[in-house]
N, C-alpha and C positions, 0 to 999 in steps of 0.2 A: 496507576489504573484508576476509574473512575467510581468513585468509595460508591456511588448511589447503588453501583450492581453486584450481586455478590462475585468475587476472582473467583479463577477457575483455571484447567491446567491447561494451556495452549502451546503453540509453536506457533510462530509468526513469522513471514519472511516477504520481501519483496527485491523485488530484480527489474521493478521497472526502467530504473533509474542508471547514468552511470557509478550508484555504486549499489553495490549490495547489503540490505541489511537483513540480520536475523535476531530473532529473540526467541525465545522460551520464558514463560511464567508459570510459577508454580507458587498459587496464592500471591502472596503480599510480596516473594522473591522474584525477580529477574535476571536471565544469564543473555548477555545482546553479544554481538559481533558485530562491526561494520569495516567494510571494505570495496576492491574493487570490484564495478560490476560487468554491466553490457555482456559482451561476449566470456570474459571468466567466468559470470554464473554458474554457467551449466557444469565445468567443473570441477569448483570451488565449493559449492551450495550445499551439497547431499552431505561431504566429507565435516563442513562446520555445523550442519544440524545435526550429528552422530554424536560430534563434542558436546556442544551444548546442552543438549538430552541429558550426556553423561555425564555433566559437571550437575545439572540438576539433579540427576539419582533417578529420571524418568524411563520408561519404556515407551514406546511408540503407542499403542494401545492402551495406556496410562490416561493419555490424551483428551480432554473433553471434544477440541477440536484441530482442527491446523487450519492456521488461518493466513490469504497471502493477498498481496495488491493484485486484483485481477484489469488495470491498466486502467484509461490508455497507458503505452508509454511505448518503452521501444519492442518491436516484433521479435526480436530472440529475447529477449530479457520476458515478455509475457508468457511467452511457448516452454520457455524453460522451468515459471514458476508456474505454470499449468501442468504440465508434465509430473515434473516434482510431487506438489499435493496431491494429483490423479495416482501416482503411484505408493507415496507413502501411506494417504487415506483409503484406498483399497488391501491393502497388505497388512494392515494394521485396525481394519476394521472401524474408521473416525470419520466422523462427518468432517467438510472443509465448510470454509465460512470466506467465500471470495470477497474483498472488501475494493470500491472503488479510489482509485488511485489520490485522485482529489479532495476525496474525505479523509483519506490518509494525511494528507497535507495540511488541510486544516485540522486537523487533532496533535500534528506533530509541534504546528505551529502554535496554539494553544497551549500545551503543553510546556513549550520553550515560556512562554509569556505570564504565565499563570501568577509567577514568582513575583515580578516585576510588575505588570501592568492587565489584571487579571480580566479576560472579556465579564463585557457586563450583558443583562440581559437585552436581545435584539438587536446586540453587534451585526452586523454584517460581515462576513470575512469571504475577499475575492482570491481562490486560488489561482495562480499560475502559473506552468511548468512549460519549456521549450520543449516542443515538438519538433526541432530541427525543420525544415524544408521550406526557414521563413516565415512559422505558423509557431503558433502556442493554444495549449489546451486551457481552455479558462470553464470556471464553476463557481458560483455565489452559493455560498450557504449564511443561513442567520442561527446566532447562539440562544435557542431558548429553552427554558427550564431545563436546564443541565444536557441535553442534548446536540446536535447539529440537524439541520434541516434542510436539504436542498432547495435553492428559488428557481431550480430549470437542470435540466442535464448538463453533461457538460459540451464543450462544442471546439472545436478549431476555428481559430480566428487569427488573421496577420496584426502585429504590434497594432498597425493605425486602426484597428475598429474598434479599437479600447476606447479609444478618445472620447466615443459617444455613450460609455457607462458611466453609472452615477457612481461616487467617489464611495469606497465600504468605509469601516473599522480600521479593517486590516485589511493588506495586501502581500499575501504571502506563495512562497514558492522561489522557483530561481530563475524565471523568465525576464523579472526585474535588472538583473545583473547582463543577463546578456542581449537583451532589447534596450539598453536604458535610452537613448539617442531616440526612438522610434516611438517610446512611451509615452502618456499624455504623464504632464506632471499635476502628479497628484496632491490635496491639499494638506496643508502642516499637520492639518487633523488626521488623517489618514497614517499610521504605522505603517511601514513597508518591512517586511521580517522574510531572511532566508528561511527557506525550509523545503523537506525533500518528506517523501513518505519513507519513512521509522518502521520500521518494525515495531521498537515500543510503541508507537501511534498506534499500529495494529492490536498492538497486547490491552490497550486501554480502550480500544472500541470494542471489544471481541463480547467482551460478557454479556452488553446491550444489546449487539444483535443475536448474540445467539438466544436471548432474550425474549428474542423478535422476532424470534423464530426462524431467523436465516439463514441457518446450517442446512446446506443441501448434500446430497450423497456423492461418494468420490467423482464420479463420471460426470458429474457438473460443476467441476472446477472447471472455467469456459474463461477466456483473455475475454474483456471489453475493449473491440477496436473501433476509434471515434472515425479515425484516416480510413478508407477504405484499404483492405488488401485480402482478399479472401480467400484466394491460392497459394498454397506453400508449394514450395520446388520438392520435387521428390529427395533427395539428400536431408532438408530440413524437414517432412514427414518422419523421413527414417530416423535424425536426429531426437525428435519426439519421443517416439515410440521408445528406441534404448534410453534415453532419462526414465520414460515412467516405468521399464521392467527393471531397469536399475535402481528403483526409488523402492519397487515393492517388495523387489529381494531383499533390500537392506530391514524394509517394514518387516518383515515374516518374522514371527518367532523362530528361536533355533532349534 
């Protein structure tokens, strides 16, 4: 976690991705889980936040907040971890702290690198994750005074319009691996580093923003969709709805 801010007790989870991660912190301890995600999320998710709650000794109302990737990424993997924190942060009385998927990324990756080749200040770092449909979500941030910064939202863009950004720090994400053919090649100075949004990524942004005062109330756990899609089918409505009555029941005292 990031020592400038005081820890604090979170749950953290994202499902944007195809795989699933989760964490809990509790102070200076960490209990993660990672596995498969996309479509298992939804019911996989609830059953390994119950353990790991319980391997930490927490209750759900213990919580300072819950905090999760609020996207882009995939549309059941978002709905599911909106659902989730909409019903365990009303049930449980906790503010959530929706974090965007791309800042996850660049803190995962940071994190990874710290050891080895630690950013310096005014790094640049370009994240990029596949969007699947022949697109990728891309997002520049710069490392300054121990923070992340955005230089723009983030945006959907096809592999060739990379070619016309200026070269970061770092380049991170897993768009790299399966665009590599389409990629502009980047210069020797440039790191190119896998990374996916972490939960622990999560756990070590969380203090900063809630900070920052970005702890919003359950009902605005809200998915960031960059792709347009803004009708759900009725099954996947209803899908919704049973995750977050099934998240608050689990949240409720007994």
């Amino acid at each position: 976690m990031n020592p400038s801010f005081p820890a604090g007790r979170f749950l953290a989870f994202d499902t944007s991705t195809e795989r699933l991660s989760v964490a809990v912190g509790n102070g200076a301890r960490v209990w993660e889980h990672e596995g498969p995600g996309a479509a298992q999320s939804s019911s996989t998710l609830i059953p390994v936040v119950l353990d790991l709650l319980g391997q930490a000794g927490l209750q759900m109302a213990q919580l300072d907040a819950i905090v999760f990737g609020r996207g882009p990424g995939s549309f059941t993997g978002l709905r599911t971890a909106c659902a989730v924190a909409q019903g365990l942060a009303a049930g449980a009385g906790v503010p959530v702290l929706p974090v965007d998927t791309l800042l996850a990324v660049a803190e995962a990756a940071r994190l990874d690198l710290q050891a080895k080749t630690p950013l310096q200040e005014g790094d640049e770092l370009l994240a990029l994750l596949d969007a699947r449909m022949d697109e990728i979500y891309t997002q520049r941030f710069v490392w300054s005074a121990g923070l992340w910064r955005a230089l723009g939202p983030c945006q959907l863009q096809r592999p060739e319009q990379l070619h016309a950004l200026a070269a970061p720090a770092v380049v991170a994400g897993n768009a790299s691996a399966v665009y590599a053919s389409r990629l502009s090649a980047w210069p020797t100075a440039t790191q190119q580093h896998a990374a996916l949004p972490t939960a622990a990524a999560l756990l070590s942004l969380a203090p900063q923003l809630m900070q920052a005062g970005l702890a919003v109330p359950a009902d605005q756990a809200l998915p960031l969709y960059v792709r347009d899609k803004v009708a759900q089918t009725t099954d996947e409505r209803l899908h919704a709805k049973a995750l977050a009555a099934h998240a608050a029941l689990q949240a409720a005292p007994p």
